[in-house]
N, C-alpha and C positions, 0 to 999 in steps of 0.2 A: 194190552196196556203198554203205554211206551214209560220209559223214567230217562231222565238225564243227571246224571250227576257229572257234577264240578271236583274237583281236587284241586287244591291251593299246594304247590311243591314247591321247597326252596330247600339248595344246597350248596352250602359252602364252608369247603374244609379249613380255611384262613379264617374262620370266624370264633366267635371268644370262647366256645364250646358252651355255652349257657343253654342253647336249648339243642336238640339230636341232629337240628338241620345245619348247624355250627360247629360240627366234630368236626377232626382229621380224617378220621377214620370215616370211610365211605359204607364199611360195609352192612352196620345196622338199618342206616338208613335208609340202603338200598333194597335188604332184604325186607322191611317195613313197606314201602310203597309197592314193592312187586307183590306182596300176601295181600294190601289195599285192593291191589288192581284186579288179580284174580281171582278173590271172591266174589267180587261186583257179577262176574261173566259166571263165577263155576253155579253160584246161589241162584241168579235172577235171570240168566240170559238162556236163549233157548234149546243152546247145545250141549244137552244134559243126554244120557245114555243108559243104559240098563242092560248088561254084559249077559246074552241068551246064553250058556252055556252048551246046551244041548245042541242049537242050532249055528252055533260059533258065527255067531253075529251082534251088535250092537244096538239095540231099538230104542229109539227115543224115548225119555222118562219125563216125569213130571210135568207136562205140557199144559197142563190145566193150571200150572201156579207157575209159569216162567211168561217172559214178560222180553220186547223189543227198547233193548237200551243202547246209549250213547255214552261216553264216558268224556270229557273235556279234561283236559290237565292246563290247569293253569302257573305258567314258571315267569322270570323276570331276570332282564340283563345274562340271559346264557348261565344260569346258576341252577341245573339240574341236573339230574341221573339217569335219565329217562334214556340215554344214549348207554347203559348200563344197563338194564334192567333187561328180562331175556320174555319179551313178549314180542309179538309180531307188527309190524305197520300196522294195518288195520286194527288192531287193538283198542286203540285211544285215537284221538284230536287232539293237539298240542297247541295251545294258545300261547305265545309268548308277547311276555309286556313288559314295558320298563318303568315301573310302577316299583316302588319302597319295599324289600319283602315281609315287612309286614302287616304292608295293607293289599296282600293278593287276595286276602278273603273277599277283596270288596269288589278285587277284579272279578270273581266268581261270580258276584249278585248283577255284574255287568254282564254277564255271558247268559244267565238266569232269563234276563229282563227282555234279553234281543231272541232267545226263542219262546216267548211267549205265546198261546193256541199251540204247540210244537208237541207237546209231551200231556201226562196224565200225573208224574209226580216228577217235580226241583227240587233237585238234592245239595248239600252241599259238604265237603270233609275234610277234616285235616288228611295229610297223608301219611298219617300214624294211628290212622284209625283199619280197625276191622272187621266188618258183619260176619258173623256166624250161623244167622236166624235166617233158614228161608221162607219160613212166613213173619216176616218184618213186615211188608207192606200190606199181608192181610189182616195183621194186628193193627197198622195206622188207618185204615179203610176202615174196620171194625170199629175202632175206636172214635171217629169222626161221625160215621153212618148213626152213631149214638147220641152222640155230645154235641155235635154242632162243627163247623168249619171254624168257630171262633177260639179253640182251644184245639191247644199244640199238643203232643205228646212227644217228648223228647227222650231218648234211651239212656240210661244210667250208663257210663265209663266207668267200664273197671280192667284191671291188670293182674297177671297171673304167674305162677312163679311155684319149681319146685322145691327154690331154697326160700330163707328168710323165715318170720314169726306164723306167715298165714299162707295159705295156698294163692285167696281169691281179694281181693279187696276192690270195691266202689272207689272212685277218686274223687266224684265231685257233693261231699256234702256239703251243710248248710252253707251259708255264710254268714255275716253279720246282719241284723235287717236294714241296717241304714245302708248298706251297698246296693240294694236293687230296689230300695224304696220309690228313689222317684223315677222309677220306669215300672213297676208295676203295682196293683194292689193286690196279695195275696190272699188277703177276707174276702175277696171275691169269688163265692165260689168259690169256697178254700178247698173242697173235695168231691172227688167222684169215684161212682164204684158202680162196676158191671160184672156181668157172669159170664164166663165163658170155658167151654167145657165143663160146666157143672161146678167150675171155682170161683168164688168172688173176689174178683181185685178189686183194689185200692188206689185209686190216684189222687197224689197232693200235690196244690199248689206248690211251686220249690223256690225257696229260698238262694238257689244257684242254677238258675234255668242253663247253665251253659254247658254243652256237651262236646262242642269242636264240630259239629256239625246240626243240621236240619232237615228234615226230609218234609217238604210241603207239598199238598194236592194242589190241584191247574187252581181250583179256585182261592186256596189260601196265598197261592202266589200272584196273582194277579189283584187281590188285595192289598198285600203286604209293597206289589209295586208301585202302586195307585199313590201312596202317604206320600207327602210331602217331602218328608224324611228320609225317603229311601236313597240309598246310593249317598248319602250329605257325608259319608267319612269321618264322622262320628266316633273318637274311640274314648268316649269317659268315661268307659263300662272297664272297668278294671287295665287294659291296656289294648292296644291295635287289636291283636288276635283277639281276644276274646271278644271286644264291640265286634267285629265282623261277623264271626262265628252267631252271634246272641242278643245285642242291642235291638235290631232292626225288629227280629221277631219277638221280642220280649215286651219293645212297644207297642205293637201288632194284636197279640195271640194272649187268651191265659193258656201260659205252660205249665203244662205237667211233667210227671215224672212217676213211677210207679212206685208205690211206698214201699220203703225198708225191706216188710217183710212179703214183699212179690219184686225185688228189685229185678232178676231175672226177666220176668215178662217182655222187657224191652230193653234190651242192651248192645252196645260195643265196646270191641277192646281196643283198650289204648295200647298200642306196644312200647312194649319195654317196661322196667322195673321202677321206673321213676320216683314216682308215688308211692310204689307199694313197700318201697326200702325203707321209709320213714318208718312204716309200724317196727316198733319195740327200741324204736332209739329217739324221734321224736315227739314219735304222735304211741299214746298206751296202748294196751288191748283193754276193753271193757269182757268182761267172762261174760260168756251168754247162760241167761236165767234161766234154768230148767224149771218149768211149772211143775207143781204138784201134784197128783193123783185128784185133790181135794177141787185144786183151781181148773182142772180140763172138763 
């Protein structure tokens, strides 16, 4: 199976510090995209190894669940790290454009669109995101192989942390419903559930389909190319970033998301604390309800 993913990277330290790609400080950001980039290769790619001990050698591992990938970074006007970052030439492909930074998500869907036939899954990321699951793609295979190519399944964002109110926290719940009203209908098909290892998950339509990224098979991509819509630059979805991230596919696809209490199933981490510093200053903890001996 081959995959491509896109990364959208922008940095610059002169900027208002509003979001991590507009700090002075280079070095979060830079250690964020270098953990992006090397998960891609250590999770998915083939040069995986299994340390013989005995025979003081190296033997290929995993080979049955790795996969021939390409990695695209797309940056704008000379504003990245990538000259920073301690991976090898061959590593990535460097796309640069001189495009708004933040409508490079859209550059991505142009990169997406021009290797078409090319690949087996279109990816796309912030480059503050980071996989941890290396069967991510046989959970979206799974999940499609079921459901249809017409629903998305997108990974829940969450952030991690050994100070503050909580360890782990989700970023992106609900929203209001008139935010994503007129791009999707959620009664559609409000829920799905399959078994896998003997567990039965949950997936809900979501009220906040946006995750900073997508991960789409050759055929939901070449659908999602096909609309009319696609590529039009479109950001009425809450702002740039998040229409690029989310609009396109949200017209597209019914999205999912794996309910609350399977959020695991399907996730990435967003780096840094961002989100997760709000709990106990201005978002509550609700206590979790311990059931009864009576109710189990």
């Amino acid at each position: 199976m081959r995959i491509l993913f896109t990364i959208a990277h922008f940095f610059n330290p002169e900027g208002s510090g509003q979001h991590g790609s507009l700090r002075k400080d280079p070095q979060t950001r830079r250690i964020a995209l270098t953990t992006c980039l090397t998960s891609l290769k250590a999770l998915y790619g083939k040069s995986q190894y299994l340390i013989d001990i005995g025979k003081h050698k190296a033997i290929p591992a995993n080979q049955d669940n790795s996969y021939d990938l390409d990695i695209i970074v797309c940056t704008t006007k000379g504003f990245h790290l990538l000259s920073q970052i301690p991976l090898s030439s061959d590593f990535l492909m460097h796309h640069n454009t001189n495009v708004e930074p933040m409508l490079l998500g859209f550059e991505c869907q142009a990169v997406l669109k021009s290797c078409l036939g090319k690949y087996d899954y279109y990816c796309y990321l912030e480059d503050d995101l980071v996989l941890h699951d290396p069967w991510f793609f046989v959970k979206l295979k799974w999940f499609n192989h079921h459901t249809g190519n017409g629903n998305l399944l997108q990974p829940n964002r969450y952030e991690i942390s050994p100070l503050g109110a909580v360890p782990k926290a989700y970023v992106d719940g609900n929203l209001k419903p008139e935010i994503t009203a007129k791009f999707q209908n959620i009664r559609e098909k409000p829920q799905l559930k399959g078994k896998i290892m003997e567990k039965l998950i949950t997936f809900n339509r979501t009220l906040n389909p946006h995750s900073g990224c997508y991960f789409l098979n050759a055929e939901q991509m070449a659908e999602w190319a096909s609309k009319p819509y696609f590529l039009d630059r479109d950001t009425s979805f809450i702002g740039p970033l998040e229409s690029a991230a989310t609009l396109g596919v949200m017209q597209t696809f019914r999205v999912y998301k794996p309910a609350a209490d399977y959020a695991s199933f399907l996730e990435i981490q967003h780096f840094g604390t961002m989100f997760l510093s709000l709990i106990g200053n201005q978002i509550s903890v609700l206590e979790r309800q311990v059931k009864s001996k009576e109710e189990n």
